[in-house]
N, C-alpha and C positions, 0 to 999 in steps of 0.2 A: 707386899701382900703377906698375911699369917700363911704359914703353910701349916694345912692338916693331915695330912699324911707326907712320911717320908721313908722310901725302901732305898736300901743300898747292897748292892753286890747280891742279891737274893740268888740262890741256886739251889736247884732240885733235878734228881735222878731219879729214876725209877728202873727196875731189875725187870728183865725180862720172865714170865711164870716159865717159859719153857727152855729159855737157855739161860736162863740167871745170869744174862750181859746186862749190866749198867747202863742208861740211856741217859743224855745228860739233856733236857727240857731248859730249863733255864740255867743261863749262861752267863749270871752276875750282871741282874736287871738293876737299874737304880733309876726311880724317877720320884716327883715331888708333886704333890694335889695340893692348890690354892685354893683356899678358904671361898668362898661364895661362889667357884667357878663351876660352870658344866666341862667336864673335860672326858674325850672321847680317848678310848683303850680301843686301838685297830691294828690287826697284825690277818695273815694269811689263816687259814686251818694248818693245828699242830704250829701256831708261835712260839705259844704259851700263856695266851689269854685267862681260857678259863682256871690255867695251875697257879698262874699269878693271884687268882680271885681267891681259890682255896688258900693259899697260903697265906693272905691277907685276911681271912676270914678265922683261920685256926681249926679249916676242915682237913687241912693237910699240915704235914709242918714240912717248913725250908731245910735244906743238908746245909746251910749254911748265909748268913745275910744277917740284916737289921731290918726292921719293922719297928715305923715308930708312928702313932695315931695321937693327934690331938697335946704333942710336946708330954704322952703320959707313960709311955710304953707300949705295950702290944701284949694282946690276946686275952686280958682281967675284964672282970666284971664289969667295971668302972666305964671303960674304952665301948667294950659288948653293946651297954644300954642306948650308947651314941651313933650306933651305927644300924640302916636300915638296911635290907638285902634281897632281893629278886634274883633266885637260879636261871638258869636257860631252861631250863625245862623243870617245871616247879610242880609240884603234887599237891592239892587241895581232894580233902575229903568232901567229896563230892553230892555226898547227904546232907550236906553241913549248907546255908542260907550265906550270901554275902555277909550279914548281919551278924551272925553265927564268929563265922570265921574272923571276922577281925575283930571279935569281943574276946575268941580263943588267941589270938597273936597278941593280940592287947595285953592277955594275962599273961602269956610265955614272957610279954618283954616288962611284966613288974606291975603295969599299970593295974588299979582297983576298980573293980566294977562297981557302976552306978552313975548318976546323971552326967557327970562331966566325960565320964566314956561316951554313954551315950551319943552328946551330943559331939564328940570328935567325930565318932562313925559316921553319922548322919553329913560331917561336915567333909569327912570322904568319899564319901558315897555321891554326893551333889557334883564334887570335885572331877571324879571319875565316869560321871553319866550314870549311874546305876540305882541312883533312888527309887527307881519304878520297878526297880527288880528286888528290891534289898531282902525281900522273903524267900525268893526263888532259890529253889534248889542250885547246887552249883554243877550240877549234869545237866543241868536245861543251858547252861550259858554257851556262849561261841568260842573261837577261842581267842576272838578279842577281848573279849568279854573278862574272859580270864584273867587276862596280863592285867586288865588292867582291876581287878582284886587286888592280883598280886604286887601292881605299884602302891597301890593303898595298904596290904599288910605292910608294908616294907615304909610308911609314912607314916602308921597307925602309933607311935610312940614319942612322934615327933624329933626324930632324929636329926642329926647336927649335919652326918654324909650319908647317901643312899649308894650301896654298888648296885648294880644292875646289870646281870649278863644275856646280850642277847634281846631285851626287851623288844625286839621288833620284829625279832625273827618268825618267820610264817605268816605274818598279817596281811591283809590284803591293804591298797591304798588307804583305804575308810581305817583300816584300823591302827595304820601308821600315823596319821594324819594325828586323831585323837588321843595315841602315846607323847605325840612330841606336843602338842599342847599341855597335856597334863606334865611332861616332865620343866616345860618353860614355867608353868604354873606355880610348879614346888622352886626351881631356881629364883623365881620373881619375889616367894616370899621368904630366901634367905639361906637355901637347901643346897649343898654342895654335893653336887651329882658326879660318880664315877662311872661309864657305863662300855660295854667292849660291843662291839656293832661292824656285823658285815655289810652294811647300808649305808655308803657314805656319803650319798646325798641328805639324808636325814643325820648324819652325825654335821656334814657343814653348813646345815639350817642348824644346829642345835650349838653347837661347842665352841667356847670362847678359847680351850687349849686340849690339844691330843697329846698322847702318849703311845707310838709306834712303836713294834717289835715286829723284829723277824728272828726268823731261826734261833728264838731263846734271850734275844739280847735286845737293847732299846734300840732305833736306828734313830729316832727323835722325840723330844720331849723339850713343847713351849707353847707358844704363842700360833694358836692354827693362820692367823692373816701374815705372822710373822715367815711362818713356812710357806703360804702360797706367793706369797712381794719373794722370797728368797727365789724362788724358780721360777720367777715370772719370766715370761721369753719373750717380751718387747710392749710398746705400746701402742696405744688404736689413739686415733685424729678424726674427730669427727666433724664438719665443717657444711656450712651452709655453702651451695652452689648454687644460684639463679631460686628459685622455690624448692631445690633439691637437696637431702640432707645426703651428704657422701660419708665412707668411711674410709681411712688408710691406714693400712699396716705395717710400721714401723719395726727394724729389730734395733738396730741400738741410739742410745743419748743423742749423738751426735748425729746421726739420721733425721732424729727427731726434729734436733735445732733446725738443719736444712730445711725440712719440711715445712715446719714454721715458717721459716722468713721465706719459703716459695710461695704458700697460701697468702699472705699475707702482699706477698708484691703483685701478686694477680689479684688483690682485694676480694679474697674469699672471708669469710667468717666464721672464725674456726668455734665453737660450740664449746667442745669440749676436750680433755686427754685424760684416757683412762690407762690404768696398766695392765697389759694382757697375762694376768697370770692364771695358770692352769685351775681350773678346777677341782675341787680333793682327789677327787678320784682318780687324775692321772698324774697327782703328786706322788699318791698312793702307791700306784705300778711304777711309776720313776723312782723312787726308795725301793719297794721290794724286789724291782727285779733284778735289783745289786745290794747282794745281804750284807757284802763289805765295807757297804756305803752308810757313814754315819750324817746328819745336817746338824747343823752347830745348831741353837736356839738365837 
């Protein structure tokens, strides 16, 4: 796979205003973003998330690392045009029409007004649900509503990688639901999504690889099915019994094999064997609740 981004050793401190003590946030972070992939950024509050995002974006800079985008360098014009961005908590001038505003982002990021804007907007607008609103003021919207402008500003240029912080944060169901469509939407047609998310049932419906941090530092960076088979904690045995479908719970290999050839000498019919690995979310507290604890990829 191309890699499009690649951070290594990144580190940043920040001074305390009232005791001018040095704090050290990131702790020499290094991880790598695959070209076409959605890959989810999850770490506790105070990781380092959203400092990782500023420094990556050249809204902060690093005390020290490498930042490297698209094999070009980092933080020039060049790199800028290729990149789309959604804050955690994003500010639209709220006089301004759906329509409005992504004609105004369209022009922050180069593009020229007239029909082929046009019909981008229009082709975001459809994308996003909000054709029916594209006049409305953006104080009449929800704050679904919102986010989901703000994934279209941040797609309105047609960008190569989208970061995304937070994009799900405060939604209700209904408005989770229609972010993670729209963001499969832009991966499907080629859009390499970074996104940081305390939601990690919607980051493991979305992500083909994460990138974990605690306390400033990566604990993992790979393959998300890769890390759940790595901490998987046994297998399930599903098996037909008389018209009865049973399940058993296995912990190791060789448990397994037994099992097997017991079901099998009492001419059961075994269905199927699945591997019981933890769901993201208790991989999740399984890494952070030990910050010392690194998972290979």
């Amino acid at each position: 796979m191309t890699t499009l981004l690649s951070v290594k050793n990144l580190r940043k401190s920040f001074r305390s205003k009232t005791t001018l003590k040095k704090t050290e946030i990131l702790k020499g972070i290094s991880f790598e973003i695959e070209k076409g992939a959605v890959t989810g950024f999850l770490g506790s509050n105070g990781a380092g998330k959203t400092t990782t995002i500023k420094c990556l974006l050249g809204l902060i800079f690093p005390d020290s690392g490498e930042i490297n985008f698209f094999g070009k360098g980092y933080n020039t014009p060049e790199v800028k045009t290729k990149i789309g961005f959604l804050p955690e908590r994003p500010y639209f001038y709220d006089y301004l029409t759906a329509n409005e505003i992504l004609k105004f982002a369209a022009q922050l990021s180069g593009m020229s007004v007239g029909k082929q804007l046009e019909s981008r907007i229009d082709e975001l607008l459809e994308m996003v649900e909000l054709s029916h609103v594209k006049h409305k003021r953006l104080r009449e919207y929800s704050k679904g509503m919102l986010q989901r402008v703000g994934i279209a500003q941040a797609l309105i240029h047609n960008p190569d990688f989208i970061i995304l912080d937070e994009p799900m944060s405060g939604l209700d169901p209904d408005g989770r639901f229609k972010i993670n469509s729209i963001l499969r939407e832009a991966a499907l047609r080629g859009t390499t999504i970074f996104f940081s998310s305390h939601l990690l049932n919607d980051a493991e419906a979305l992500c083909q690889n994460l990138v974990i941090v605690t306390k400033g530092d990566v604990a993992y960076c790979g393959s998300m099915n890769a890390l759940l088979e790595k901490l998987q904690v046994g297998f399930i045995v599903n098996y037909r019994e008389g018209t009865l479908i049973q399940s058993a719970m296995i912990k190791t290999e060789a448990d397994l094999q037994s099992k097997i050839d017991d079901l099998r000498r009492a001419g059961k019919t075994i269905l199927d064997i699945k591997n019981d690995r933890p769901t993201l979310e208790k991989a999740f507290v399984q890494i952070s609740s030990d910050s010392s604890r690194k998972v290979a990829p």
